[in-house]
N, C-alpha and C positions, 0 to 999 in steps of 0.2 A: 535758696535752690540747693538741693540736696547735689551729692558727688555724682550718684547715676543720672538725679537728669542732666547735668553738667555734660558728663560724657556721654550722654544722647547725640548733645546738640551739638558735637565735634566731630562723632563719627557719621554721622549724616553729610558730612561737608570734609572729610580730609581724603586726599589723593597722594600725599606725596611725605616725605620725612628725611632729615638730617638726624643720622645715626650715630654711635660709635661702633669701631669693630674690634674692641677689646675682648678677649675670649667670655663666656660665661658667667665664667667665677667674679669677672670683676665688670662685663658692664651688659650679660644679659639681662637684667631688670631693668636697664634702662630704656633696651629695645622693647623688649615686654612692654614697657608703658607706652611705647609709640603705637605696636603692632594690635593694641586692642582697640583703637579708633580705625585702622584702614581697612576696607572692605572684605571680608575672608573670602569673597566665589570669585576673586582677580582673577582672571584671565591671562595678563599680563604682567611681568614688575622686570622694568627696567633698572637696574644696578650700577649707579655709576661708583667705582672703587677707586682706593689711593694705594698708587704705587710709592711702595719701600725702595724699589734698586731700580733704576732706566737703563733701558737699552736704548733703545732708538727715540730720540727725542722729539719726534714733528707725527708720531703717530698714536693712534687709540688702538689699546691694542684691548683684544676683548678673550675676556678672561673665561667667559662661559655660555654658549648658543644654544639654550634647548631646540631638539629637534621641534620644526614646523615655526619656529620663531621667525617671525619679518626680516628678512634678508637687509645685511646692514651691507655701505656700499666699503666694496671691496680696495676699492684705491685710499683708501682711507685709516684702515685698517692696518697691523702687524698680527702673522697667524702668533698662533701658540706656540712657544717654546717651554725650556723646562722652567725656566722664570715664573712666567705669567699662569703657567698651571698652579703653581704653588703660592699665588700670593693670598697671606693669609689676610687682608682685609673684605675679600671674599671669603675664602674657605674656612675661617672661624664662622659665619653666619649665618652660610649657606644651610644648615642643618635647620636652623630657626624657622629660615624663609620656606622650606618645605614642611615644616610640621604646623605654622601660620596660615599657610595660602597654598593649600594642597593642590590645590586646580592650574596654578600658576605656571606658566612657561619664562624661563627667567634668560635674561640678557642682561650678562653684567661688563660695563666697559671702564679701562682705565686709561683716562687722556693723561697726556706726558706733559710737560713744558715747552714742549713746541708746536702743541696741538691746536687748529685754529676750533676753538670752544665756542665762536659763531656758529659756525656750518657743523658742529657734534650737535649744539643744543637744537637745532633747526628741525634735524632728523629730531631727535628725541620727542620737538615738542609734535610735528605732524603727525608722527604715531601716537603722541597719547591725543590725538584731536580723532584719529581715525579709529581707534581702537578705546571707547571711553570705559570701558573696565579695565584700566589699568592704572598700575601704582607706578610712583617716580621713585626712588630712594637716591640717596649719597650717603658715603662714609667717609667721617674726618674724625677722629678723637684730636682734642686740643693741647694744652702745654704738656710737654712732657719735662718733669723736674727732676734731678737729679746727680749724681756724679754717674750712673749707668746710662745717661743720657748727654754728655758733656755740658750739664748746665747746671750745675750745683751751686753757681751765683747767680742766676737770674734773677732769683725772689727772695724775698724780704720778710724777716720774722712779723706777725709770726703768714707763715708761706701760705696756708689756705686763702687767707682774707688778700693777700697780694694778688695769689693768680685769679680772683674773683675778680677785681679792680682791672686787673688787665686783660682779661675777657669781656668785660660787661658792653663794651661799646662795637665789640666785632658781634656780638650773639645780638644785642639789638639789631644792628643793623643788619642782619641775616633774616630776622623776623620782619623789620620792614623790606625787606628786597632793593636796600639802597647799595647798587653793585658797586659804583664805584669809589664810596667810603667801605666798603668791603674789600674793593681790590688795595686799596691804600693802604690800611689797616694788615694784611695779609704780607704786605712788602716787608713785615716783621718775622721770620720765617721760623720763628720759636714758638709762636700761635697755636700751629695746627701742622700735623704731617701731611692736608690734602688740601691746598688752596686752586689747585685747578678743578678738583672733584665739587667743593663747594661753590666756585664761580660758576662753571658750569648747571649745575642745578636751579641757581639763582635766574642764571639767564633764565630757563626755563618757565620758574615760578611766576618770573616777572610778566611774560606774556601770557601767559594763565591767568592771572590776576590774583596772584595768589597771597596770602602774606602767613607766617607761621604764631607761633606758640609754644612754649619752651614746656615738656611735659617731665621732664629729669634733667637733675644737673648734683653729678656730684666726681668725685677723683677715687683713684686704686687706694688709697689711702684707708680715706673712710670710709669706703665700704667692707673693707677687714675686718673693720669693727665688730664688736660684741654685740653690741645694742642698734638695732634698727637708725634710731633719729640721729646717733654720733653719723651718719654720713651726711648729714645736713649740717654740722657744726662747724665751725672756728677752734682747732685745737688751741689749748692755749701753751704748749710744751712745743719746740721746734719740730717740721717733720721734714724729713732728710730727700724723700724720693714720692714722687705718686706723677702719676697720667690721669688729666681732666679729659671728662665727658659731658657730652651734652647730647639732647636729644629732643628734636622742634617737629612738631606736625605742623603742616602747610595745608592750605583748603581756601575757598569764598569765605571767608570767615568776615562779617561786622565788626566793626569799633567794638559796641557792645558785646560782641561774644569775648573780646581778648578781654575784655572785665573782668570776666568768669573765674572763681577762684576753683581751681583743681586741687588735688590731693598735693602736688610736689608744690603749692602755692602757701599751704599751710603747715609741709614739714621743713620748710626753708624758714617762717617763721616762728612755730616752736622752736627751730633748732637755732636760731638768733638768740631765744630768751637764754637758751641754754647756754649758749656761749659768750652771753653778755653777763651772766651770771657768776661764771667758770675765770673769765677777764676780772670781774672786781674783788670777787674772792682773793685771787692769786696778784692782786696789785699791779695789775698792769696796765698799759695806760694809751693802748690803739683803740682805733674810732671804727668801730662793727656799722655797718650798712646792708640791706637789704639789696641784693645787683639789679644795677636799673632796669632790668625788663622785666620785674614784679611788677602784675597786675595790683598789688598793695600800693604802687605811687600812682593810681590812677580812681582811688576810692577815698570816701574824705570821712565815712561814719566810725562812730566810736568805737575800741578797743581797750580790753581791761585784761593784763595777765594776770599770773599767778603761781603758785608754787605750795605744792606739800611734802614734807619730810617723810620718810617711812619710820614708824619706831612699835614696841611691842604691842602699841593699843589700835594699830592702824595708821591712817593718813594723820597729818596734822599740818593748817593751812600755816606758812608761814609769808606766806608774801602776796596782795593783793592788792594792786593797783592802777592804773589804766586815764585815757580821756576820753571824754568825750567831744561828737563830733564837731569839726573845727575847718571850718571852708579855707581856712589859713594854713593846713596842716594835712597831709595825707596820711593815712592807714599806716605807712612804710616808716612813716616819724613818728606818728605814734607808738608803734612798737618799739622801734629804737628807743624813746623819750621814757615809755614804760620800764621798758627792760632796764634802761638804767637805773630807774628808782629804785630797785629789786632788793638789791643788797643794804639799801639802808632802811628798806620796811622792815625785812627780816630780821633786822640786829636791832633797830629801836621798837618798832611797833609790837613785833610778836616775840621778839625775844627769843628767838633760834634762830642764829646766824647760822650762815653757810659754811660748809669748809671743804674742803677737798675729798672729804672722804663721803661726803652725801652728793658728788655729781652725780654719779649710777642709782643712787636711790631715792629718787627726787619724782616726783610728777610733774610735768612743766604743762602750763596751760596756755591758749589763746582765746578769747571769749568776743566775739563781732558782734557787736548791735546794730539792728538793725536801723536803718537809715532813722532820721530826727522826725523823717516826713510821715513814718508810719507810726511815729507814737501818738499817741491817745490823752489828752491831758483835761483831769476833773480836780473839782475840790475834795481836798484830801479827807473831808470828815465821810463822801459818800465811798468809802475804799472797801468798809463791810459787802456793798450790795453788789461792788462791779470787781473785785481783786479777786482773782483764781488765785489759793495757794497751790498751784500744781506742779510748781518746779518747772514750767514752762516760759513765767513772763516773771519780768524785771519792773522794779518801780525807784523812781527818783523822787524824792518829798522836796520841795520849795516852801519853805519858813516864811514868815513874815519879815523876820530879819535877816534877809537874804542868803541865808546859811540854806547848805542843799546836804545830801545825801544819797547814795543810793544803795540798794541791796542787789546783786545780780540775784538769777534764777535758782542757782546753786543753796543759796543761804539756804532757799525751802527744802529742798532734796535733804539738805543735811541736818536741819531742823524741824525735822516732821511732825513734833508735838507741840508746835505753835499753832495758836490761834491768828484769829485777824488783828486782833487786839495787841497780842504779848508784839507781834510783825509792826505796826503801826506805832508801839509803843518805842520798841528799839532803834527802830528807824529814827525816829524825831528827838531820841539820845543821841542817834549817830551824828544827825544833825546839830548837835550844837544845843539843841535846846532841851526844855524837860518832856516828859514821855504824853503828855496832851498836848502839847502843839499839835498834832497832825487833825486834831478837831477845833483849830480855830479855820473862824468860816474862809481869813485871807490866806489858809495854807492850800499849796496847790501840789497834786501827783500827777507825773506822767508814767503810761504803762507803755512797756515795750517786751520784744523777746531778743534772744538772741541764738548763737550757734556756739557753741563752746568745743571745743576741740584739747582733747587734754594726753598727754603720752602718759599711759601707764608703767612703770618699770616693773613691776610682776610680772604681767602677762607679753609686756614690750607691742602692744600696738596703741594706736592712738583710740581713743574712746570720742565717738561725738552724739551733745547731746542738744 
């Protein structure tokens, strides 16, 4: 399934989203990726925001009423003062939310810590029952790390992969709607600057029957970066200061739809090789994981990375390796399992090791095959009549003496002056054997394809082919 129709089958079904409201520069792309699945002819979008300073603590005070907007109840309510005009987790996004959903009348509110977020979500949820072109939103940005934030010991070298590990189980269960390992989880008040804003919306979601989907996740850090996919990385150098972001569309969504791999689903996993790469390079010795609400620990088919150096004559592959599919074994450990092997293909096999100075010039690859159930499996001598050299499909050879081998799709792209033969011939070296094996009658091929996804450092986007 390609990226568009992916994102077909989300915007068809999303109503609602957990935001960040970090200014622009550091987490407009992340709303950007929420705001292209929700409906543009809204009618409506309810704002629930997080208050920075309280005044009155037992009330919702509401920060922005377009005219003709559903009268909210007033006993309930704080009017506006010069506070609540000016709180920026509205008023940084509010620009977005009119250039998005031009049609839209907006009603943004921000409950306090003594607000009963029963009877807020009640109203909230009656009106989007009554008014069904309407969007829900919340605003929470996550840890904030730093000495400019009084927390410059919270997290643990190296800090990215820390605040990962201490998010992963609050951002799950926000995607499942389990409220009250949510509220538990929040009683850590380092988390998030809007734990009433996100309970709130949960309640919401929860009677909707709604569950989410993580469409970005990344910190102020790494998004300063030079290079696009360093915001998807594991520095491997201490980082002193950043504010985490995350960013979840909610809708009816199937089991099977949260399968679906999205764009931020495979720059999280290139951006693992890269940092699993960056780790053994520089000898160091933490344990990279993929955060548990990748759709990757929810798939079992085979994965093969890779890696090529930039030097005067072009690309040149220096690391290629991978498994195949493993009912014991999820997509998420494969990759991990991969990416470890990285650094000792490239110093023994190919013989251009890594170093520090080739992170930035490096291509890093992820290559998905397709499931075990869609391959095709003949005897290897009929490979002339049925093997498309087109760079499209992959072949596994199985020897007689149980030695295997494969070639991904890539080999042909990059060897275009192969025959079927010279292909069949290499193969069944690769395998272990001599270059006729693949015409004895007990050797068997199975054909498959796959999706490869590769970051270019030239051009800096990811290439899929």
């Amino acid at each position: 399934m390609s990226f568009e129709e992916a994102e077909k089958i989300f915007r068809h079904k999303t109503y609602g989203a957990i935001i960040p409201h970090a200014g622009m520069k550091y987490a407009g792309d992340a709303r950007r990726n929420v705001f292209i699945y929700l409906p543009k002819n809204a009618n409506y979008i309810i704002y629930i925001a997080t208050l920075h300073s309280i005044n009155k603590k037992d009330k919702v005070y509401i920060l922005h009423n377009d005219t003709n907007f559903s009268d909210f109840p007033l006993n309930f309510t704080s009017t506006l003062n010069d506070y609540s005009k000016n709180e920026h987790s509205f008023k940084w996004v509010e620009t977005e939310l009119r250039y998005y959903f031009p049609k839209a009348k907006i009603l943004a509110l921000a409950p306090t810590a003594g607000t009963n977020l029963d009877l807020l979500s009640e109203y909230i949820l009656q009106f989007m029952k009554q008014y069904k072109n309407s969007i829900l939103l919340a605003t929470a940005d996550l840890i904030h790390y730093g000495k400019d934030y009084n927390t410059s010991m919270l997290l643990k070298y190296p800090q990215q992969l820390n605040k990962q590990i201490m998010e992963e189980e609050l951002i799950l269960n926000m995607m499942n709607i389990k409220i009250n390992k949510t509220k538990n989880i929040l009683k850590n008040k380092v988390l998030t600057c809007g734990p009433n804003t996100i309970i709130t919306f949960l309640k919401v979601a929860k009677k909707l029957k709604w569950c989410g989907k993580v469409v970005d996740y990344y910190d102020s850090y790494g998004v300063l970066k030079k290079d696009f996919i360093n915001r998807y990385t594991i520095d491997y150098k201490p980082v002193k200061s950043f504010v985490s972001y995350v960013s979840i569309i909610y809708g009816n969504y199937t089991k099977k739809d949260l399968t679906i791999f999205l764009p931020l689903d495979i720059l999280l996993a290139i951006g693992l090789v890269k940092s699993e790469i960056m780790k053994s390079t520089m000898q160091n010795n933490y344990k990279l994981t993929l955060p548990k609400w990748s759709p990757l620990y929810h798939r079992e088919q085979g994965i093969f990375v890779g890696t090529e150096v930039l030097n005067k004559n072009g690309f040149s592959t220096n690391c290629s390796t991978g498994f195949y599919e493993n009912k014991l074994s999820s997509m998420s450990n494969k990759i991990v399992g991969s990416s470890e092997n990285c650094y000792n293909d490239a110093l023994q096999r190919w013989k251009i090791p890594y170093h520090e100075n080739l992170f930035d010039n490096m291509s890093y690859k992820v290559e998905l095959l397709d499931p075990e159930s869609n391959w095709n499996q003949h005897p290897s001598h009929l490979a002339p009549n049925i093997f498309k050299l087109d760079g499209k499909h992959g072949m596994l050879l199985h020897l007689p003496n149980n030695k295997s081998a494969t070639f991904l799709p890539v080999v042909v792209r990059n060897s275009p002056i192969w025959n079927i033969e010279d292909y069949m011939e290499r193969l069944s070296l690769k395998a272990g054997g001599n270059k006729l094996d693949w015409k004895n009658k007990n050797s068997m091929i199975k054909i498959y394809k796959t999706k490869s996804f590769k970051w270019n450092p030239l051009i800096k986007i990811i290439e899929i082919n």
